[in-house]
N, C-alpha and C positions, 0 to 999 in steps of 0.2 A: 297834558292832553287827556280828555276825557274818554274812558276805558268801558268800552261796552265788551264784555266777557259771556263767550256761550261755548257751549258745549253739546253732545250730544250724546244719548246713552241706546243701547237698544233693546229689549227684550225681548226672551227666544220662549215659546213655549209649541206646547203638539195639537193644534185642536181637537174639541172634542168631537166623535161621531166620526171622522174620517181617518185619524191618525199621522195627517200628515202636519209636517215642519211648518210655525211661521212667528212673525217677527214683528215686532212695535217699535217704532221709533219716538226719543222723547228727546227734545230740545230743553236745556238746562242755563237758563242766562242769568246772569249775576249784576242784580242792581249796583249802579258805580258809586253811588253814594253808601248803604249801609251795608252792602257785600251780600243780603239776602239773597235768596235764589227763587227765582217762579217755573215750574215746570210745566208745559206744552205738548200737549197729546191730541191733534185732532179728533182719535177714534174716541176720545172719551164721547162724544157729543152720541155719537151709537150705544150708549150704557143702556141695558133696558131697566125698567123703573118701573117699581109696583106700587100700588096706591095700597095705601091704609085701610080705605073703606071697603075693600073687599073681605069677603068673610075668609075665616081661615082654612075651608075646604078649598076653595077657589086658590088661595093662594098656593098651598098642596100641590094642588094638580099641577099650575102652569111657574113653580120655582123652583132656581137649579140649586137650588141647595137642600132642598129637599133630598132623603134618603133614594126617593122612587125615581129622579131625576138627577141625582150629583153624578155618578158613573158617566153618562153617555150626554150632560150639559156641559160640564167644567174642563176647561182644558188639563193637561199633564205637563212636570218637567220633562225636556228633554233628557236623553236617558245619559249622559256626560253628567249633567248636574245631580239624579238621580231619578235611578235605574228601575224605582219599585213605579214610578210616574206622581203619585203623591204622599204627602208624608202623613201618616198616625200615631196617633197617642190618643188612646181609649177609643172614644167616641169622635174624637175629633179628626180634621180634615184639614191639611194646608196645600191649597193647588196655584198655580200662576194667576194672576190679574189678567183677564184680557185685555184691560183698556188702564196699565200700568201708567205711576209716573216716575218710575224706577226701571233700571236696567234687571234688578229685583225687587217686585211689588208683586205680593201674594196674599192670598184670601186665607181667612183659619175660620172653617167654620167649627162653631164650638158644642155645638146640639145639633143633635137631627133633627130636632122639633120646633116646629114652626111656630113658635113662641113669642107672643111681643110683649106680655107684660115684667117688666127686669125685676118683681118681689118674686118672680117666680127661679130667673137661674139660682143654679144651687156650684158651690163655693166647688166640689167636680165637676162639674161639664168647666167652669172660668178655670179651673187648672189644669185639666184636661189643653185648653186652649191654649195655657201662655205655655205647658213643656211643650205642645207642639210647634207651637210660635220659637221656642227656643231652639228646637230640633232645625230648624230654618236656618235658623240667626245660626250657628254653630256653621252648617255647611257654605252659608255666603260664608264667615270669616277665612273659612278652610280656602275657599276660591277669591279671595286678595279685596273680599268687602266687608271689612273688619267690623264698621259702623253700623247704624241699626235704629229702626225707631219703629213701637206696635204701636198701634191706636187702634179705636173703636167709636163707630157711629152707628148709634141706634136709634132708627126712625130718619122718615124723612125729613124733622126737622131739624136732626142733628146731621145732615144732609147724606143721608142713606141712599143708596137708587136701589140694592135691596136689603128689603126687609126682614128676610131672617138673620136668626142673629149670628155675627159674624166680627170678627179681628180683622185687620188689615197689619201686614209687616212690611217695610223697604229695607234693602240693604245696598253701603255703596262704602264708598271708598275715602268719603269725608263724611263727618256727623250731619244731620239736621242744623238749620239757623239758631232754631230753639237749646239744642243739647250743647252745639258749639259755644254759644253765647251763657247758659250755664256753667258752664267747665271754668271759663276764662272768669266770671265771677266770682264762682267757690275760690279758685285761686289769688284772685286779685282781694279778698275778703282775708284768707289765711295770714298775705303777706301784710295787710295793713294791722289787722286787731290780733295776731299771732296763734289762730285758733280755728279749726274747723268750723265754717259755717253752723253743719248740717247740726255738727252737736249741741255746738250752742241754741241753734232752735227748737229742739229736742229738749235740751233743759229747761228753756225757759215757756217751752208752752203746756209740758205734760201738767203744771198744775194750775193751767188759763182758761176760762171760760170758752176758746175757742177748742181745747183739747175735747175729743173724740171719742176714743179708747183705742183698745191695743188688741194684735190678735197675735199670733206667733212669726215674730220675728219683724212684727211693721207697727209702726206707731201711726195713730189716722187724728187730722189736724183740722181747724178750719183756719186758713190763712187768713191772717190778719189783713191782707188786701188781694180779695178772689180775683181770679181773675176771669170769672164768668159766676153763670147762679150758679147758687149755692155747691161752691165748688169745696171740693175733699180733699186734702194730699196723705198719701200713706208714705213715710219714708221707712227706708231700711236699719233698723237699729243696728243693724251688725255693720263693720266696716265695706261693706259691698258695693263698687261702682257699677256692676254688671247684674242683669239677669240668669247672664249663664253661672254666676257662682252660686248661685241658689241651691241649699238644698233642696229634696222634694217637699220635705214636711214645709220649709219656707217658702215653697211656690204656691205650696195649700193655705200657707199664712197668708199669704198676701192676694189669693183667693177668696180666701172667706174675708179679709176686710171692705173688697169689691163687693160680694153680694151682699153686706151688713146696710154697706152709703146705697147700694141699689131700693133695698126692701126699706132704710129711710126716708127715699127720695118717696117712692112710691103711698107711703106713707103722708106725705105733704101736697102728695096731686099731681108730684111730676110723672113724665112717661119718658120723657127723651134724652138722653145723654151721652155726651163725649169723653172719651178720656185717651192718657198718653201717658208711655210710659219712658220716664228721662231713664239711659240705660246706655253705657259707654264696652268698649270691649273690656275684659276682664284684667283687670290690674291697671285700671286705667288712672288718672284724676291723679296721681301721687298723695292720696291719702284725704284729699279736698275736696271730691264730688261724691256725692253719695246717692245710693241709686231711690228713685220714688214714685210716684205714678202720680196723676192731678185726675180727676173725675168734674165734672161741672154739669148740669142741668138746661137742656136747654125748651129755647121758647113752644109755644103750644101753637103756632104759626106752622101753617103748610109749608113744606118747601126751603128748602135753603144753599145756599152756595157755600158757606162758613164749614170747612169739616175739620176731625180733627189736625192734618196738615196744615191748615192755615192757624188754628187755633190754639194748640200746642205744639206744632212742629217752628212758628214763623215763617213756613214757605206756602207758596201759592202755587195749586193747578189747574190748568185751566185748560179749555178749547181752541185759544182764536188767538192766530198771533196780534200784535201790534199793527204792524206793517198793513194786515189787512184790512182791520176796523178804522184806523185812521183814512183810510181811502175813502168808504164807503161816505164818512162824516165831513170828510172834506170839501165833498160838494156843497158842503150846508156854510162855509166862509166865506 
């Protein structure tokens, strides 16, 4: 019998400006064929959404991640999950998702500055971002949500609603489609050819026309079959299936090789990009996954629904259930 599997998750955070408690719900159903999962948020459809073409004064004034606007725009943890309401490292910022598709989904803003062009982040403000992203990930595992996935869309056409620039983290209580479905590869890869993946790709591309260069402690690659434009992968040279095992100098490594593929990209015309970073809990993989990030390039097209959840994670979020679009289209049979 065919197994239609849903779930639902909820998210608690404080709004901002008033202080009081409230809650998001997100419906989680699990395709019966390849076990993927699409996650459902009505309130996303309320995301506000800033245009490109405004100048960067304009955008100042009226965005909440702006310095002059984060305090009294962005909502807070409740003070059970932590007590400070949002979490820092340096410059950066990680506060709740309002229109989450996680029970934990949270914003890291990474600059205070209203910045769109990516030759310009500097390899601190993206480290600054991923220890605070980490400081995140640390506290869900502490609270029974071991699992984890960061990504980043920049611009609308990497399907941003806004524009400064900014991380996204989830955390839950199983992996991503994407990470899940990596793990069980590296594995299924060890037991056939008796050998770590990761290293084997590692030896055999550091001296391949698709090889990159190297920065401390990540080797940066062009896969032999992108899986978007001119996409990047950085893996971890050291045994690491986690981000939280990083030292600092290797979060700055693997920092500075984000803004090296940025200030490339930019370099070739591009502006817009996705990335995700494959990242299991700490001593995970039994020796077979290793941790990496994918970067890609995307198109110069306004607008887009493709973010990085769909795109590196394999799951899907979205607005509108089934049940209801199928109604409306059904008078049309």
């Amino acid at each position: 019998m065919l197994r239609l599997d849903r779930y639902t998750e909820r998210a608690e955070y404080i709004l901002p400006g008033t202080g009081a408690a409230a809650s998001c719900e997100i419906e989680i159903r699990i395709d019966p064929m390849s076990g993927t999962a699409t996650r459902i948020n009505r309130a996303r459809r309320g995301r506000p959404k800033q245009q490109e073409s405004a100048s960067p004064p304009e955008h100042a004034n009226g965005c909440p991640f702006c310095p002059g606007n984060l305090e009294s725009a962005t909502p807070t943890f409740p003070k059970d999950f932590y007590p400070k309401g949002r979490i820092r490292e340096g410059r950066a910022v990680v506060f709740p998702n309002m229109y989450p598709l996680s029970s934990l989904h949270v914003v890291v803003v990474f600059t205070p500055e209203h910045r769109l062009e990516i030759q310009t982040f500097t390899k601190e403000e993206i480290a600054e971002g991923i220890l605070a992203s980490a400081s995140f990930i640390r506290l869900a595992s502490e609270r029974g949500r071991p699992f984890h996935f960061l990504g980043w869309n920049h611009l609308s056409q990497a399907g941003a609603s806004i524009l400064h620039p900014h991380f996204q983290a989830i955390a839950g209580e199983s992996p991503v489609s994407s990470i899940r479905e990596c793990l069980a590869s590296s594995m299924a890869y060890r037991v056939r050819e008796g050998r770590c993946f990761w290293e084997e790709f590692l030896e055999a591309e550091v001296n391949s026309p698709r090889y990159v260069g190297r920065t401390n402690g990540f080797s940066w690659i062009a896969p032999w079959a992108p899986m978007g434009a001119c996409e990047v992968i950085g893996v971890s040279d050291g045994q690491f299936s986690s981000i939280l095992e990083l030292e600092t100098d290797q979060v700055f490594g693997l920092a500075d090789g984000i803004s090296r593929v940025l200030k490339g990209y930019w370099s070739m015309g591009l502006r817009a990009v996705t990335m995700g970073v494959y990242s299991l809990p700490p001593r995970s993989g039994e020796g077979a996954f290793r941790l990496h990030v994918r970067i890609m390039a995307r198109s110069r097209r306004i607008g887009c629904d493709r973010a990085f959840l769909e795109l590196y994670g394999w799951e899907v979020g979205l607005t509108d259930f089934p049940e209801e679009y199928a109604a409306a289209i059904r008078g049309f049979f």
